[in-house]
Phi, psi and omega in degrees: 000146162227138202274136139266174169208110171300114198262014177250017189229358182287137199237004202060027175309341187054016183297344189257324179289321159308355166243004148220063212286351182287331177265339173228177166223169159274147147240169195338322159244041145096024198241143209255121158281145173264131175318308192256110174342333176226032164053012164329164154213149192267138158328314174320287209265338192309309168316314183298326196279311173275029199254302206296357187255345181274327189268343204289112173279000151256023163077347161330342215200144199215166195214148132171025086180000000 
């Protein structure tokens, strides 16, 4: 699985790096990053990746393979 982040459209609500902080970050103004640069995600995290894609509320953020 793999993350994206639309970055024009992520606004910093910080809902995904709070539910998955192991898969995202804040950067310097609060806009959300992926920990790993080419948005792998390890199984162990997947339940996690879509809770934060689910959650994200412009819709920023995508999962797929």
């Amino acid at each position: 699985m793999r993350l994206t982040i639309d970055v024009e459209r992520c606004q910093g609500h910080g809902r995904c790096y709070d539910l998955a902080p192991e898969l995202f970050a804040p950067d310097d103004a609060g806009h959300a990053v992926l920990v790993d640069p080419d948005g792998t995600v390890g199984a162990d995290d997947e339940a996690r990746a879509r809770d934060a894609v689910r959650n994200c509320p412009e819709g920023a953020l995508s999962v797929g393979t």
